[in-house]
C-alpha positions, 0 to 999 in steps of 0.5 A: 299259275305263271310258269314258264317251262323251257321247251328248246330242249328237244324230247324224242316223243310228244308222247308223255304218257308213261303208264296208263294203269292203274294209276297214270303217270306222265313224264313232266316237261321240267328236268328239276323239281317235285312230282305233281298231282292233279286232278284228271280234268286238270290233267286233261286242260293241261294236255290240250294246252301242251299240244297246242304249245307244241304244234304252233311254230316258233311258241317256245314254252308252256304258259301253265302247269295244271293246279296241283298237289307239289309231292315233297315233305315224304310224299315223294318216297311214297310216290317213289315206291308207287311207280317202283311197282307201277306194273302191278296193282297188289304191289302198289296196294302194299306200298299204299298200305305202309304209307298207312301204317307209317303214317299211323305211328308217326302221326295219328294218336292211336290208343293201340301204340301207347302199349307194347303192341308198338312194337308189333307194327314196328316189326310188321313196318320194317318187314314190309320195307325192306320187301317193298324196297320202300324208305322214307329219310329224313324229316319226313311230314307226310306219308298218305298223299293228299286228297281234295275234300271233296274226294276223301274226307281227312279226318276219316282216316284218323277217326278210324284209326283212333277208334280201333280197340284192338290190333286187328282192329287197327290193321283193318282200319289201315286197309280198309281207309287205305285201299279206298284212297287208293281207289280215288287215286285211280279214278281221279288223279294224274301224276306228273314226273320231272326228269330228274325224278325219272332218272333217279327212278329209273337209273 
């Protein structure tokens, strides 16, 4: 990519690790836009390159930004309540779970919500928000990040849950599918914040 990223803006620290566990999150170079996924062989490129851009006298920007996932559209509330809980995994486990279930009823066609139980998982949703602080607003597309092929397959999740026959069958899916995407997650992505996503996060 061909972006140029202001650097005469001075940063407190060259630092920009902001939590290494269980996912990691670095504070981007860029005030304004979306946060970013990327790959952590990406992630790694891109740091070197960073520190390069720094060291060297007079170089005055960034030449790229990592090849990456732009986490608008919904992903941004699900990153937000993410990193609200970054400290602790089984937090951010639930709030990787809603976005299951969130994405379940809004865009899977599962058998099990064409009866009355949808009122159930709406129920089960609304309870869950309002402990985790999360929301989506909006029109939202997405709420499950995404994944490279070659990480997760993307017709698993609904696969699982369309063939769900029962409730629990369908809360289980929810879990199981949810818990292993998290996983890849941890072991092979890093998230990237604007400092306008930080300020609201953190403000």
């Amino acid at each position: 990519m061909a972006e140029l990223i202001d650097l005469t803006r001075k940063f407190q620290n060259l630092e920009n690790l902001i939590a290494s566990q269980p996912l990691e999150w670095r504070r981007g170079d860029w005030f304004t836009g979306h946060a970013m996924m990327c790959t952590r062989e990406e992630s790694k490129r891109f740091e070197a390159h960073r520190l390069e851009a720094y060291q060297v006298e007079g170089h005055k920007h960034i030449g790229f930004v990592p090849n990456h996932f732009k986490l608008d559209d919904g992903y941004h509330y699900t990153v937000m309540g993410l990193f609200h809980h970054r400290d602790d995994e089984a937090m951010m486990r639930r709030v990787y779970t809603l976005a299951g279930l969130m994405e379940c009823v809004t865009n899977v066609p599962s058998p099990i919500l064409r009866t009355d139980l949808l009122r159930r998982v709406y129920q089960s949703i609304m309870g869950e928000r309002e402990r985790l602080g999360v929301v989506w607003r909006g029109q939202v597309r997405h709420f499950l990040l995404p994944l490279h092929t070659e990480c997760y397959n993307p017709n698993r999740f609904q696969h699982h849950i369309v063939s769900a026959q029962s409730l629990k069958d369908l809360y289980q899916a929810i879990q199981g599918e949810t818990d292993t995407q998290f996983d890849r997650l941890v072991e092979r992505y890093v998230f990237y914040l604007p400092q306008s996503f930080l300020n609201r996060a953190l403000g």
